[in-house]
N, C-alpha and C positions, 0 to 999 in steps of 0.2 A: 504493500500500500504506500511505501514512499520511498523505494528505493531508487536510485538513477535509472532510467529504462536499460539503457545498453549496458552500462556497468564496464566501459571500457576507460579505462586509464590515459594517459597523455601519454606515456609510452605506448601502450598497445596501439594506438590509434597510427603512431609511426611505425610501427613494427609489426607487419602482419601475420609475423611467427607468433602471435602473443597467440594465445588460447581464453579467451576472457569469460565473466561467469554466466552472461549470457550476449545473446546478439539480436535483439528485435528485428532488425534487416534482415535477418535471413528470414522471418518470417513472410514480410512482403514480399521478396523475391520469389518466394517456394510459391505463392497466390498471388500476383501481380497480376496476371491479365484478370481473373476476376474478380479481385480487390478495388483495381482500378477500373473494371465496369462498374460494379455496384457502388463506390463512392462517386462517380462523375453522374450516374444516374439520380442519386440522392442528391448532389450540390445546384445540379439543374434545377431540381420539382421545385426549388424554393420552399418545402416544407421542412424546417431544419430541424423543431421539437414537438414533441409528440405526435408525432405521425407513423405509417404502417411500419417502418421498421421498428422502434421501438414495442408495437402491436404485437409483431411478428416473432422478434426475439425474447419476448415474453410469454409468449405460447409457446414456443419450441422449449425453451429453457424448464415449463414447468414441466410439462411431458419428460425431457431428458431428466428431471431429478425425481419426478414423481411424485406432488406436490401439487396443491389446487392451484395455486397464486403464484405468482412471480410479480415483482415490483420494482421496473430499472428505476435507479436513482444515481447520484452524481459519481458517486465514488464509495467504496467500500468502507469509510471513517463513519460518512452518514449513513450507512445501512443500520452500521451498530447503533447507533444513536437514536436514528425513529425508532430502531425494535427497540430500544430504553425507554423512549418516551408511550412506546403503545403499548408496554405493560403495565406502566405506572399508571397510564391513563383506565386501561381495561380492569384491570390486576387487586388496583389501589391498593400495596399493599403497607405496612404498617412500620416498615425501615427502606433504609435507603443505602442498603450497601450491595455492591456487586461482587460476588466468588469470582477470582480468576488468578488466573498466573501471571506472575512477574515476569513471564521471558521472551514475551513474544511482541515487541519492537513498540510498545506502547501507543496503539489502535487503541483497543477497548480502554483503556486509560481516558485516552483523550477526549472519548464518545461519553465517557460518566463525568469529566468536568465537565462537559458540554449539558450537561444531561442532568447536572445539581446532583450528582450521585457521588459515592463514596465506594474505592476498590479495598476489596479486602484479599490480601496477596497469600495463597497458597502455593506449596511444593510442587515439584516433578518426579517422576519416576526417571532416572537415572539416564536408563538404557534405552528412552524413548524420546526424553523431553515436553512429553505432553501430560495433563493433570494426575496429579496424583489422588485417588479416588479416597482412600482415606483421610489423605490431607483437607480433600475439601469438604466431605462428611464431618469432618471435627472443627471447618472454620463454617457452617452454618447456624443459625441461631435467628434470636426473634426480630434480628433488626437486618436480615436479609431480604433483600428486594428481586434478586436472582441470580441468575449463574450464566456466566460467559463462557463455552467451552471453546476452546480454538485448536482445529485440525492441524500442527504445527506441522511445517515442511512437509507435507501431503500425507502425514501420520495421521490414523484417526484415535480419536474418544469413543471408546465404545459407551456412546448416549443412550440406547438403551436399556444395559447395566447400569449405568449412574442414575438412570431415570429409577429404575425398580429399587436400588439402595436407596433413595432420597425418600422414596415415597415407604421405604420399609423404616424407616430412622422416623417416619413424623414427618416432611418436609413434599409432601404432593403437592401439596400449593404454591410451591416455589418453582416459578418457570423456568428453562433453559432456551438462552441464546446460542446456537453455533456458530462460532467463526468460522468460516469455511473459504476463510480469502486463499488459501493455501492448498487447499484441498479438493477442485473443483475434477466430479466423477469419481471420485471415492466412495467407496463401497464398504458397506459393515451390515451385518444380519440379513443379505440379499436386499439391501435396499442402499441409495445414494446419499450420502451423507447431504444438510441437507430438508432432511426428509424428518429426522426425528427432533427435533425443538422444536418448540412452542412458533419460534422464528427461526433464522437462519441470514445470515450477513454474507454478502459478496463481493468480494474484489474484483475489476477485470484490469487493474495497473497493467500495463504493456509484459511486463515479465510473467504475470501470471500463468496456470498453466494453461487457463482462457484468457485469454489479452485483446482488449481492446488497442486503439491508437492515439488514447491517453485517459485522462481518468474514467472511469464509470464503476457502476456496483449495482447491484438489489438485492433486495429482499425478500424471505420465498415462506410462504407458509401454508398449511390446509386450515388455517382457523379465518373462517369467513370474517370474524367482530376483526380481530386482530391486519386482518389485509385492508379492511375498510378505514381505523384507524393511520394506517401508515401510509393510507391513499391521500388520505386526507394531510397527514401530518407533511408529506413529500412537497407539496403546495399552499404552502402557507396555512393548512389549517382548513381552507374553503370546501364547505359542503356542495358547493357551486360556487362558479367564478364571481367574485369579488364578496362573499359570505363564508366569515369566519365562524368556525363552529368548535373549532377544537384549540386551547392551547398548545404552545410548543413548535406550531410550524414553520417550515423555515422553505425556500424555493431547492428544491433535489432535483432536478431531471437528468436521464442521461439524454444527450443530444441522437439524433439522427444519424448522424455518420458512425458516432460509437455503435450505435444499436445494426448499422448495418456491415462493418466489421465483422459484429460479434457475430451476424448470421452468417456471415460466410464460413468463422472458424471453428461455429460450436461442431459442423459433421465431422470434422479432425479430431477434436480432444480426443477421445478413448486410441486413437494409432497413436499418436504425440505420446500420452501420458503410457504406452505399452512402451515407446522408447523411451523414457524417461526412468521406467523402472529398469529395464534390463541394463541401461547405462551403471544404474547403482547398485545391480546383484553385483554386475562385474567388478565397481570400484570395492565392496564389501568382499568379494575371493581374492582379491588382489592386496590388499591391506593385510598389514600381519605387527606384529611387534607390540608398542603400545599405541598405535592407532588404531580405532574402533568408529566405524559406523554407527549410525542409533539404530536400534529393532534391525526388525527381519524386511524382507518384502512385501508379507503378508501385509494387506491394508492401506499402501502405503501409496501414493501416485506422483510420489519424491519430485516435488516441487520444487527441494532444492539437497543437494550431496553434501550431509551434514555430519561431520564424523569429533569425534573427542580425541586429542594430545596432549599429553602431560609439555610437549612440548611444542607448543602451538607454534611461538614466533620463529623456531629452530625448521618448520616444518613450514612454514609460511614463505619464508627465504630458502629454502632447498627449491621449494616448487617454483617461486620468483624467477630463479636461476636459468632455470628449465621454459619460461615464458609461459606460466602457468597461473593463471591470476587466483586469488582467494579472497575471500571474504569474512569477516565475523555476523550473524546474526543469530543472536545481537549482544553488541559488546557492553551495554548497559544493564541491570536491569531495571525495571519501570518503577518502582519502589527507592531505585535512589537514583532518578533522576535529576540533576540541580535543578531545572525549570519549575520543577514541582515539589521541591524542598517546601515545606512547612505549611504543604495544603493535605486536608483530609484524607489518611490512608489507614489501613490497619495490616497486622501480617498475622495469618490463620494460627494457632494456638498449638502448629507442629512446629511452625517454622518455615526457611528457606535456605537450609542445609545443601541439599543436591542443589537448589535452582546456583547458590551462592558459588560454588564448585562448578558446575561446570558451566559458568558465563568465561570462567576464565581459560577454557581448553576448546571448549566449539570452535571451527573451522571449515569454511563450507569450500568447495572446491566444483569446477564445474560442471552441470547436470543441464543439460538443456537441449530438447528433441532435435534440432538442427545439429546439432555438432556433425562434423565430418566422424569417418571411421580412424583415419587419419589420428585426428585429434584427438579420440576416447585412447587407443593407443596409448599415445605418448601420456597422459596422464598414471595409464594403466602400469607402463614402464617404471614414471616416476615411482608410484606408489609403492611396487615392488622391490625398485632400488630401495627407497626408503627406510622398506621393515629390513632389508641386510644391514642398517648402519650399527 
């Protein structure tokens, strides 16, 4: 949701040996003749917002997740945000703090300042990076407004399970938001992630594993009250044009040319994201020593190749070396942020033990459906060299 699209460096950009963490261009080039029909068609109609392609891609997208509603909005910050403001509004519930994790680049953070809400920071399971189920059962309580889950690096939250805990502990009346900027065609209990919260939040930032060609998002859900809400909320609020009915709204739309992008790329994800994994079985056999991958493949539509080093920066400049770019996500975590020193947070009543450990060894290396064969290679090479040192 806010990374640089291309993620290419000033060196890489002179040096086209670089290998960088990903490459939006090659997306247009792989769809250029159609891309470029479909966007010259749309710049002609003169109809630039709310028109058939956003229509379009909203009806495709609910069918692909399997989900009554789909709702494009500007960007995937604001997804999270109306789903904050359409529970409070629907929900009313009787605290105002949101469950989530501290490590995933401070979205939902920002969508509950946004939103008069207060994050309450729970742990990670280790070997995954995504919520830790106990941890967030022990950080609920009466001043819970709801829970954030976020598909980290195309890993999923088994929501189902969390669901049947939360409501086994006392807490059925506490909704669940999905983050799923990360995780777009992910799969858990034969069904697309998605599909089980209350809502569901979308990114299509350019690097996504659906990209737009520059901001957009929505929000997906089967509860009729809750789509009508964040129809409303997406537009200032208006239950019809220029009649304000509902607090909280703010203007979201995605435009026309995003929305008709999005239809050209959505028939791809599921090939894209089957190269995306097989990219990361390989870098996961390849990796040995003290470098480790998170989880397995199982679940997973590796959004991005996210592994743990004790020796990160030692492993960061090996690959440098080699013209192999890396990245941290994310090198902060949202709990000590400076921007947000000494505004309302809390931290769940296990702690932030593993989240604390490993901000400081995550190391993403590059995973992105376009890479040449060429290019996974030489990665594949480094990594190998690497666990011999």
């Amino acid at each position: 949701m806010a990374e640089s699209p291309r993620i290419v460096s000033a060196m890489e950009s002179a040096d086209q040996n670089w290998i960088p963490i990903n490459d939006t261009a090659r997306i247009f080039a792989s769809h250029a003749e159609t891309l470029s029909a479909k966007l010259l068609e749309t710049a002609r109609s003169g109809w630039w917002l709310n028109g058939l392609n956003v229509r379009a891609f909203a009806e495709s997208f609910s069918t692909y997740l399997g989900v009554r509603h789909v709702l494009p909005v500007a960007n995937g910050t604001d997804a999270l945000e109306l789903a904050m403001r359409a529970l409070m509004l629907s929900r009313r519930p009787k605290g105002r703090e949101v469950v989530t994790v501290a490590n995933a680049g401070g979205y939902t953070v920002t969508a509950c300042r946004q939103a008069g809400l207060t994050p309450t920071f729970i742990d990670i399971d280790g070997s995954s990076q995504l919520a830790d189920a106990e941890a967030l059962l022990a950080a609920l309580g009466h001043e819970t407004a709801m829970v954030v889950v976020t598909h980290l690096y195309g890993g999923v939250v088994d929501v189902p399970a969390l669901r049947q805990e939360m409501d086994g502990a006392g807490y059925s009346g506490v909704p669940i938001i999905e983050d799923c900027a990360q995780a777009h065609g992910a799969w858990c209990d034969g069904r697309r992630v998605g599909a089980f919260g209350d809502l569901a939040a979308f990114s299509f930032y350019p690097t996504k594993n659906l990209g737009a060609m520059g901001d957009a998002g929505a929000i997906a859900t089967s509860d009729d009250e809750l789509y009508a809400l964040v129809s409303q909320l997406h537009q200032y609020g208006w239950s019809k044009k220029y009649r304000v009915s509902v607090p909280g709204g703010r203007n979201s739309r995605m435009d026309e040319l995003q929305a008709a992008t999005l239809c050209v790329l959505l028939p791809h994800l599921d090939d894209y994201n089957r190269r995306r994994i097989a990219i990361l079985s390989n870098y996961r056999q390849a990796a040995s020593g003290d470098l480790q991958f998170l989880g397995d493949a199982t679940g997973t539509v590796a959004h991005l190749a996210v592994a743990l080093s004790p020796r990160r920066d030692a492993l960061r400049q090996y690959m440098s070396d080699r013209k192999i770019a890396t990245e941290i996500h994310y090198p902060v975590l949202d709990c000590d942020q400076l921007g947000w020193a000494g505004l309302p947070q809390k931290i769940g009543p296990l702690g932030l033990a593993r989240a604390r450990r490993s901000v400081e060894q995550i190391v993403t290396l590059p995973c992105f459906p376009l890479m040449t064969d060429e290019e996974i290679e030489r990665v594949l090479d480094a990594l190998e060299a690497w666990g011999k040192q």
